[in-house]
KOLLO-981451 format. One record per residue: z, x negated, y negated of N, C-alpha, C in turn. Coordinates in steps of 0.1 Angstrom, whole numbers, plus 5000, padded with zeros to 4 digits. Layout:
residues N
ZXYZXYZXY;...
This chain:
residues 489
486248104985485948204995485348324987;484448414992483648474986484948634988;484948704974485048834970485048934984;483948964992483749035003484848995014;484848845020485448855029486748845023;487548795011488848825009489248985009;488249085004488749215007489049255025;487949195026487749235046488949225052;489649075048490649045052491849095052;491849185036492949265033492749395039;492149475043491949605050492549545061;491549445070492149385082493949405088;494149315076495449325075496749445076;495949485066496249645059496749755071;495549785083495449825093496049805104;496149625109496649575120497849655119;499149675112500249705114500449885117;499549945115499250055117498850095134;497749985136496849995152498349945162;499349875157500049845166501249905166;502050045154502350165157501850275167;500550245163500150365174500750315188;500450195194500450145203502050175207;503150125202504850115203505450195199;505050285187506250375189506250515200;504850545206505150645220506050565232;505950445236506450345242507950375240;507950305226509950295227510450425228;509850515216510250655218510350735237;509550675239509850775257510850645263;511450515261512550445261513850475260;513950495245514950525241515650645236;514550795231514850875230514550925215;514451035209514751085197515751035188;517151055191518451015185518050845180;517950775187518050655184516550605179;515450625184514750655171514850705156;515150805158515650845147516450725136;517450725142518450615139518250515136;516650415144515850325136515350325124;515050465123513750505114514350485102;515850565103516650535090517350395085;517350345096517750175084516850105083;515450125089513950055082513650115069;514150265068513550285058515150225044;516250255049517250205044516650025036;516149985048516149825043514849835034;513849955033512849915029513049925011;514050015009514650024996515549904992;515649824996516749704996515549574990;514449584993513449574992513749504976;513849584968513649584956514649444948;515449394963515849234954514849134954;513349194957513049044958512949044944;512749134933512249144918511249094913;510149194920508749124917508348974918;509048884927508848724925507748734933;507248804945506148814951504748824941;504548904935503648924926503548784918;504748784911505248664905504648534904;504848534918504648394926503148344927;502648464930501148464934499948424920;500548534911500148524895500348334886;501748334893501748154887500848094893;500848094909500347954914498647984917;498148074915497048104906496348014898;498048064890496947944877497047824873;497847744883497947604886496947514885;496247464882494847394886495047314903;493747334908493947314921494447164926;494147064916494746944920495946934914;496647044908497947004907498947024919;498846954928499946974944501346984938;501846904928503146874920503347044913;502547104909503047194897502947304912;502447314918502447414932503547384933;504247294937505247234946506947304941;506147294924507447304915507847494916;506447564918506547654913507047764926;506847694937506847744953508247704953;508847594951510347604955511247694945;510647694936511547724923512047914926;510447964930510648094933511548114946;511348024957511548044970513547984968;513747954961515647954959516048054953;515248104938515148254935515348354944;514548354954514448444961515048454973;515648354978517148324988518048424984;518148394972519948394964519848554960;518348574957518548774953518248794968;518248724975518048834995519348814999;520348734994521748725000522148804996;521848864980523048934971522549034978;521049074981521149214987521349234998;521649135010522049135022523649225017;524149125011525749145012525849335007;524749354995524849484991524949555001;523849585009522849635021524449615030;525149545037526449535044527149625043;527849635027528749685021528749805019;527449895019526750055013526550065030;525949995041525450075054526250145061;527850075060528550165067529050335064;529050335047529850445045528650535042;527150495046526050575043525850625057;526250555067526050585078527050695086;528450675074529150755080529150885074;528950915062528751035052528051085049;526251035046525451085044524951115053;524251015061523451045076524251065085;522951215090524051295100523151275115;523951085118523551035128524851095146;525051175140526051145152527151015158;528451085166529350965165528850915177;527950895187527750825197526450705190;525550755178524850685179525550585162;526250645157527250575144528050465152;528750465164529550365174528450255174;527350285181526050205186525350105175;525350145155524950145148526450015143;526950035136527850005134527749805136;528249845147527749625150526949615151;526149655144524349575145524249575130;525449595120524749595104524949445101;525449365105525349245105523849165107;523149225117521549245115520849245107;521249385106520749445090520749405079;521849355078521649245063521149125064;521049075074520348935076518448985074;518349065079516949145073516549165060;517549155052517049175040516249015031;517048945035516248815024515248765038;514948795050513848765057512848835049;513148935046511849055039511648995027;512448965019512148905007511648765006;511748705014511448575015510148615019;509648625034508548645036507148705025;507848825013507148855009506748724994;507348674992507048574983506348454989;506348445001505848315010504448395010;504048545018503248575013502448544996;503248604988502748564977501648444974;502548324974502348204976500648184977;500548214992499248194999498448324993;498648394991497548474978497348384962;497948364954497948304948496448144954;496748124961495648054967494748084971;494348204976493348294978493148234991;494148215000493948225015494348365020;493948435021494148565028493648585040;492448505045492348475059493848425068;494748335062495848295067497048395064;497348465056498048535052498148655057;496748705058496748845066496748835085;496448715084496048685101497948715104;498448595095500348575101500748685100;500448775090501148905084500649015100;499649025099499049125111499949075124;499648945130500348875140501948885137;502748915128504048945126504249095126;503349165119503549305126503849375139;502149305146502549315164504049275162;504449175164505749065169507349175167;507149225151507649315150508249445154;506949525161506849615164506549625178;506149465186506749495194507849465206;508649355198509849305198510949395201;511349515193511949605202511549705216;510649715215509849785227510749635239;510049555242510449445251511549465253;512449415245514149415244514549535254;513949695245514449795254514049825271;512649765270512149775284513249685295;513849525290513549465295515449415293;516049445284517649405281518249545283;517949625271519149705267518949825257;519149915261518250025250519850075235;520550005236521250025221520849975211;521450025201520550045190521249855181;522049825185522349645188521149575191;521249605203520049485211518749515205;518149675200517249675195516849615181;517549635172517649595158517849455158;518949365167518649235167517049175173;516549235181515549175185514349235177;514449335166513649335152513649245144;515049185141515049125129514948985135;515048925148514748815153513148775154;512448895152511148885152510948815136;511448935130511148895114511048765112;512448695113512148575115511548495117;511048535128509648425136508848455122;508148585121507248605112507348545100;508348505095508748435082508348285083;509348235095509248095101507248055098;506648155103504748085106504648125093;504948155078504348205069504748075063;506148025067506547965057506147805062;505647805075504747635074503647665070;502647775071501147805062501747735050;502447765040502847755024503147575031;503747525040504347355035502847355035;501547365045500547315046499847315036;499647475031498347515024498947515007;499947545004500847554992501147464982;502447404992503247304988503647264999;502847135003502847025013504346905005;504746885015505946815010507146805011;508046755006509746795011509946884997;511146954998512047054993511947004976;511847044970512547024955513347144945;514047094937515347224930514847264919;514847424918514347474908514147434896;513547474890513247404880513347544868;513847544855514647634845513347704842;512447634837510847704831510347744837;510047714848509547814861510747944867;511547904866512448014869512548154856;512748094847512548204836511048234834;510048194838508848254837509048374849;509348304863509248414872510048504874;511248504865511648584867511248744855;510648694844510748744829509448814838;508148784843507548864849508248954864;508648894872509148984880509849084876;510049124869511449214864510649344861;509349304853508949424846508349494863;507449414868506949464883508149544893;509149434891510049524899510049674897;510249674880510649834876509449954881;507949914879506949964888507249974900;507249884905507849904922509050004923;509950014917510850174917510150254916;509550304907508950374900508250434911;506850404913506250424920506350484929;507250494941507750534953508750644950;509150664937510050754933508550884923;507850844920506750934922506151014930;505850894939505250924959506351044965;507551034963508551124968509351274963;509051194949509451384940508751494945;507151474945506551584945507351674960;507451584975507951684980509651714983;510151664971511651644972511251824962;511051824953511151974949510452054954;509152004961508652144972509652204975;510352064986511152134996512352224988;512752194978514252234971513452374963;512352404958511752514949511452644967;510552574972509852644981509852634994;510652555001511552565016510652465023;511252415037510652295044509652305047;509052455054507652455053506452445047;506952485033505552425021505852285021;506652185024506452045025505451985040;505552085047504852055057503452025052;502952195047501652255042501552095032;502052055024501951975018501451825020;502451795029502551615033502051605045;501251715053500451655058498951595052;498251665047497351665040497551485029;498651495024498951425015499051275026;499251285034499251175044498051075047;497151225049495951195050495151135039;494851175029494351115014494950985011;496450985014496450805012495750735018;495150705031494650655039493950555032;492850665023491950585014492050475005;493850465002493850364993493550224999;493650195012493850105019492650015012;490850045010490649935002490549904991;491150044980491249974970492449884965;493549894978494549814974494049644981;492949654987493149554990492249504987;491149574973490349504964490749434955;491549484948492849484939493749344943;493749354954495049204958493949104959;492549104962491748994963491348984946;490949064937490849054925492148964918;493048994925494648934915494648804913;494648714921494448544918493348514911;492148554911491148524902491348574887;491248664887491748714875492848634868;494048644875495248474870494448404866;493248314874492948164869491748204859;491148314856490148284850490248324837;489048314828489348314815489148474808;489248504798489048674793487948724797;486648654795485648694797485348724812;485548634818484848614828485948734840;487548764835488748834839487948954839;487048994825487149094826485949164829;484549074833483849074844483849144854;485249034860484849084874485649194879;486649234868487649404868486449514866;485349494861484049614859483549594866;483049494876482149494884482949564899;484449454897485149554914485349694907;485349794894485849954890484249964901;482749914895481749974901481449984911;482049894921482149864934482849944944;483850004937485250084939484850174938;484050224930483350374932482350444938;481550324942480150334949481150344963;482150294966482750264981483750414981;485050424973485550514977484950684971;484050744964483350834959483450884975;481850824981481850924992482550965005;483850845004484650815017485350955011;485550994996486951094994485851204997;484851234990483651314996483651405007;483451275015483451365033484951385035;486051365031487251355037487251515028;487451535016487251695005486651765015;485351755018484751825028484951905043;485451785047486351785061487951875064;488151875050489351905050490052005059;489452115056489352275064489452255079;487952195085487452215092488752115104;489051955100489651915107490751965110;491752015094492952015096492852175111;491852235109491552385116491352325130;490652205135490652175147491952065154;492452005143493751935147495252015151;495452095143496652215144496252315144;495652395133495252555138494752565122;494552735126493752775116494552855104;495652875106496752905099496952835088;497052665098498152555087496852555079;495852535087494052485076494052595065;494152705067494052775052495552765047;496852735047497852685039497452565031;497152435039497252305035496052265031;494852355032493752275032493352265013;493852355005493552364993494652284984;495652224990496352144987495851984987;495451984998494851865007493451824995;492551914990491151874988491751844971;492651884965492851864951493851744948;494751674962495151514964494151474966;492851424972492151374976491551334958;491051444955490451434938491451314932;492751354932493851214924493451114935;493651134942493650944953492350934948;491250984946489750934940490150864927;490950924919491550864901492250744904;493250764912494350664919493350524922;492450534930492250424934491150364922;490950434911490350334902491550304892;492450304893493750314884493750184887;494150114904494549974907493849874901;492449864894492249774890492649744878;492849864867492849764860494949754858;495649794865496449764868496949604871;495749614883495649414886495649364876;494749414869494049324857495249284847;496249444843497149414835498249294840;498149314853499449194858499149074862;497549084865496948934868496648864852;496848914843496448904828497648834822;499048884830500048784824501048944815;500549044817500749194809501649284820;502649234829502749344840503949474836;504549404817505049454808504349644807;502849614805502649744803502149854810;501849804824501849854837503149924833;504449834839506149934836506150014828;505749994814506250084807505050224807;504150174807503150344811503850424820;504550334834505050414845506450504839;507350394830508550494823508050584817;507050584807506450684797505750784804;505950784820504950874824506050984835;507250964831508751004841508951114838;508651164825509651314816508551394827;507251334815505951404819505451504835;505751374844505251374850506751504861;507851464857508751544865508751734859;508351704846507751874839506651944843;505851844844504551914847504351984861;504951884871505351904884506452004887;507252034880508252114881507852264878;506752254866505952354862504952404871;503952314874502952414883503852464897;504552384902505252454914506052554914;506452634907507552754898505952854902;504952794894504052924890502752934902;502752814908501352824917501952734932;503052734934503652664950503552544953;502652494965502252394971500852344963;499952404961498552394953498952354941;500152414931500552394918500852214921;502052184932501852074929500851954929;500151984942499151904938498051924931;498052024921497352014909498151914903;499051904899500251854890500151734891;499951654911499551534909498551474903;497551574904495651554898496151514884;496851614878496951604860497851444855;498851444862499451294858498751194864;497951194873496851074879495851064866;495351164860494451144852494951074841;496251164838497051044825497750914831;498450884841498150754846496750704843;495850724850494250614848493850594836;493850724825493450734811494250604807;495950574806496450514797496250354806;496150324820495750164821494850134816;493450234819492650214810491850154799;492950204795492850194777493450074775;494850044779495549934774494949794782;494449834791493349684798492049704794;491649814783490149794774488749784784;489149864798488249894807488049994808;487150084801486750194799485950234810;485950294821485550354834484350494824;485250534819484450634813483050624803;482850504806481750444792480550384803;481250444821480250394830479350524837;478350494840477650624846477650624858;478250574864478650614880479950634881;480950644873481950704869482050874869;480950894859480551034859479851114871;478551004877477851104888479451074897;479750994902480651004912482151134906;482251144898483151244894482351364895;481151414890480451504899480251514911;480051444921480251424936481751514943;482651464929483951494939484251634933;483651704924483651814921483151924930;481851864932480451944940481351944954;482251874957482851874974483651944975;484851934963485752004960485552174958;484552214950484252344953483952414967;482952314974482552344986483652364998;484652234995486052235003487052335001;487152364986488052524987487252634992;486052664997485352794998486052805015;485752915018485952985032484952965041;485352905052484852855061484052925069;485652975073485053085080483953195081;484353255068483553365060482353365059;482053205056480653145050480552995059;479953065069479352885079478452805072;477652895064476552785058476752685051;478552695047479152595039479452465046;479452435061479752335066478152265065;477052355066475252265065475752195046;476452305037476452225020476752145022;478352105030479252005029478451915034;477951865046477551785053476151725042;475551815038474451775025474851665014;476251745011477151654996477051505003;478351515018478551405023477351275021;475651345025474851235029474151215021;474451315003473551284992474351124983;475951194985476951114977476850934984;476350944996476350805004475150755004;473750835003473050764995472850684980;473250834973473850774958474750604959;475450614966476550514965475550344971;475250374979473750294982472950204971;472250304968471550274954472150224941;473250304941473550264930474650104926;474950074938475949914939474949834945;474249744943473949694947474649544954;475949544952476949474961477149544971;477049654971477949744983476649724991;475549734989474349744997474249595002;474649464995474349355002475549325010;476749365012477849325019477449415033;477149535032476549625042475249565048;474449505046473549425048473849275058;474949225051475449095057476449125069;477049195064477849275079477149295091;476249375090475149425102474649245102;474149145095473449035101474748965111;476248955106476548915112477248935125;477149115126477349155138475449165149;474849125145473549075151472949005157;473648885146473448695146474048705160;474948745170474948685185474048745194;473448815193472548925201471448845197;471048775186469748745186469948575189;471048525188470948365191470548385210;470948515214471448525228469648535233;468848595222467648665229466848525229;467048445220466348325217466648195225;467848245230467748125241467348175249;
């Protein structure tokens, strides 16, 4: 399957679970209320940290059967069950964890109230049964990436989102609005979602009956899962410092000024993470050369695509955040806002060669850049926010994005910097960035510059990929090709 539509598929994906948020949570919320919303919100996000038993075997999984040769059905077979008992046995231990911590976190820390702590209570038995569905599913996912079906994978995954999300909506419309009946009829969903992922894998995978782990496959998956795992802490414990000491240096409102803005700039990661996950199986099966091919060709692809998406969004900044809330929060947040956007521009050339290091068989040095980057990155952060507030931190994020990207970099020997659309495109997001901190108001002619940057940077990006120009090409034929079979008959 070609490069383009495995990305397409992963945005697709990416999205679905988002388009069908919007859709259910105004629904249940005018259902059931704030409190018990609420009350969801905290053991999805409770479970989502529980998360961390699958121990990278997702990644894992995907990376092995990769590089299986495709007529080996036997070495698939061996490597699909091997992880998938692995991955039973770490979702039970964290079931029983997740059990044993929900009650006294529910009673001590979260300040859920005693009507909705009564309500909560018998449903943690749910809750832990949620945990190895999540972990399971994500390595069954795995699985089918490793194969580079992501048409199937993201289709089940999207269609288990809906199911998901809106499995409790139903329940409350239609049984019982406690937070029991709701949470059981979430994680009964989950299940289904697992159940269709996990006949894709008997069909597309490992066709067959059951077989018992096997020692060499288990110590391979696990010896790579471990280091991923520690990234996957890591990471999210990044994502969250910055406004864990906003809030503790400079009060809840500079986190506002902050994380909205900050909300918005992730958005963009959406295709380079899901360039990055279509790059990951190929890169497993292929050889140095050809690995490291096609890691320079998706960096140039990745630039020509996200450059002017962060461009207009730098640009926009002021003006949206000024017509979505007001003109207050827009001059607090908006100088915040335009100098994340700069790191999510660094950020999203970081993921390749990250892939690279873990589709390479290396996901050792991915972790350890992220440990080596802990002191650093909690000093520096601690420092601009003391001396320059909300702006200091997201400078702070700019400066460890940059030593993030510099050291993957280097240790995956993809030198971005040795490319020249690296540079015009880093001038692009300069030229916006200036224009995006100027005064709007003060100076209208600045919205004619911006809009200029926006339509110079998207030409640039045009010209200069000529991938991006034939996928944009093939798109438009194939949203065409029925309009014109229709004129011809």
């Amino acid at each position: 399957m070609s490069l383009r539509n495995d990305t397409l598929y992963n945005v697709l994906g990416a999205v679905a679970p988002a388009v069908a948020a919007l859709v259910t949570i105004p629904l249940l919320l005018a259902k059931i209320g704030e409190v018990r919303f609420g009350v969801l919100a905290l053991v999805w996000l409770l479970l989502g940290h529980f998360g961390v038993f699958d121990f990278g075997l997702s990644r894992a999984t995907a990376n092995r059967i990769a590089r299986v040769p495709a007529d080996d059905v036997r070495g698939r077979r061996e490597v699909f069950w091997t992880s998938l008992w692995m991955n039973l046995a770490f979702g039970l231990a964290g079931a029983a964890s997740l059990y044993l911590l929900a009650e006294p976190l529910m009673a001590h820390v979260f300040e859920i109230g005693a009507t909705a702590r009564e309500e909560i209570l018998p449903a943690l038995p749910w809750v832990a049964v949620a945990v190895p569905l999540a972990t399971l599913a994500g390595v069954l996912g795995g699985a089918l990436d490793g194969r580079e079906r992501f048409d199937v994978v993201n289709g089940l995954q999207a269609l288990g989102a809906v199911i998901v999300q809106a499995a409790p909506v139903i329940a409350a419309y239609t049984v019982a609005i406690d937070l029991q009946t709701l949470i059981a009829a979430s994680v009964m969903a989950r299940g289904l979602s697992m159940l269709l992922l996990f006949a894709a894998n008997l069909r597309l995978v490992a066709p067959g009956g059951p077989l018992p782990p096997e020692r060499r496959h288990a110590r391979a998956l696990f010896g790579y899962g471990a280091w991923v795992s520690i990234s996957a802490l890591i990471v999210p414990f990044f994502m969250t410092l910055d406004k864990f000491m906003i809030g503790a240096m400079l009060g809840a409102a500079a986190v506002a000024y902050y994380s909205v803005p900050d909300q918005l700039v992730r958005r963009i990661s959406v295709f380079p993470g899901a360039l990055a996950r279509s790059i990951f199986p190929r890169i497993s099966a292929a050889d140095e050369h050809a690995s490291r091919e096609l890691a320079a060709r998706s960096t140039r692809v990745l630039i020509a695509v996200v450059t002017p998406a962060v461009v207009a969004l730098i640009a926009a900044m002021h003006p949206f955040l000024t017509l979505w809330i007001d003109a207050d929060f827009a001059a607090r947040a908006s100088a915040p806002g335009v100098l994340l956007a700069a790191g999510i521009w660094l950020n999203s050339l970081a993921m390749i060669p990250s892939a690279y290091l873990q589709a390479s068989g290396r996901p050792d040095i991915t972790a350890k850049c992220h440990l080596l980057e802990i002191l650093p990155h909690a000093v520096i952060l601690w420092l601009c926010i003391r001396l320059f507030g909300a702006v200091g931190a997201a400078a702070a994020m700019l400066i460890v994005t940059v030593m993030d990207t510099v050291l993957l970099m280097i240790f995956a020997r993809l030198h971005v910097w040795r490319m020249a659309a690296f540079w015009t495109g880093a001038a692009w997001i300069g030229a916006a960035a200036i224009v995006g901190l100027g005064d709007y108001a003060a100076r209208p002619w600045l919205y004619a510059v911006a809009l200029g940057i926006v339509l110079a940077s998207t030409l640039w990006a045009w010209r200069t990929s000529p991938d991006l120009a034939a996928a944009v090409v093939a798109f438009q034929r194939r949203l065409t090709l029925p309009w014109r079979a229709r004129s011809e008959s």
